[in-house]
Structure formats: structure tokens, C-alpha cells
C-alpha positions, 0 to 999 in steps of 0.5 A: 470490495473493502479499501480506501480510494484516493484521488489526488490533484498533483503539479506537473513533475517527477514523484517517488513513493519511497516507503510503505507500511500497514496498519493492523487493527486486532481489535485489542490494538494496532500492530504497525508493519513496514519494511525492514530495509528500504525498498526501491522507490516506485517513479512516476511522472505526473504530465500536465491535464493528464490522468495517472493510475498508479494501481491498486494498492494492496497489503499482503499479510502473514498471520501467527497466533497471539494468546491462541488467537491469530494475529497479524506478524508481517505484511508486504505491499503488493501493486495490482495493475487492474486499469485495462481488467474487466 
């Protein structure tokens, strides 16, 4: 499996992830994808002594060809629920 893991401490209260974007890295430079128009905010709510999943991350890309070698063209971020997978 490949990927970050991010743990982070929050105050109590309301939060909104409001955009998204993916960095490529070809390897001769990154290629930056992000949405065109803003896309609906993802809630959640953040409860005192409690612990949130907000699920797996993911970004889905499309690939084209660049110089006759492939290459990244546009991506879109994908929410995977896996908390109760086994």
C-alpha cells in the first residue's frame, strides 16, 4: 500500500474541506490537477474526546501522452469509506 497518513488534533466545532488538488510528479516536473469550478464542500463535525474518520483519500487520474510517453492530464478526488472493511 502507498499513500500518506494524516492524524490531526482539532478543536470542537464545525469544519469544511472546500477544495481539492493532486500533485503529479513525472519525474521531468509536477503537473498540478485541481478542479475547474469549485465543488461542493465535504462537512464534518469535530465532538469533544471523539475520534473522526473522514475516509480514505484518493486521486483518481486520466492519462494522455506527452512526447510519446504517458502523462498525467486530469484527475478527480475519490472518498473511500473503508472504516468498517476487513
Amino acid at each position: 500500500m502507498t499513500g500518506q497518513y494524516y492524524v490531526h488534533e482539532l478543536p470542537a466545532g464545525r469544519y469544511e474541506v472546500q477544495t481539492w488538488s493532486i500533485v503529479v510528479n513525472h519525474g521531468i516536473g509536477y503537473l498540478d490537477v485541481w478542479p475547474r469550478t469549485p465543488p461542493p464542500p465535504l462537512a464534518f463535525d469535530v465532538v469533544a474526546g471523539s475520534v473522526i474518520y473522514l475516509g480514505d483519500l484518493h486521486g483518481t487520474l486520466r492519462f494522455g501522452k506527452m512526447l510519446g510517453f504517458p502523462r498525467a492530464e486530469s484527475g478527480r478526488p475519490e472518498v473511500r469509506d473503508a472504516a468498517s472493511a476487513t
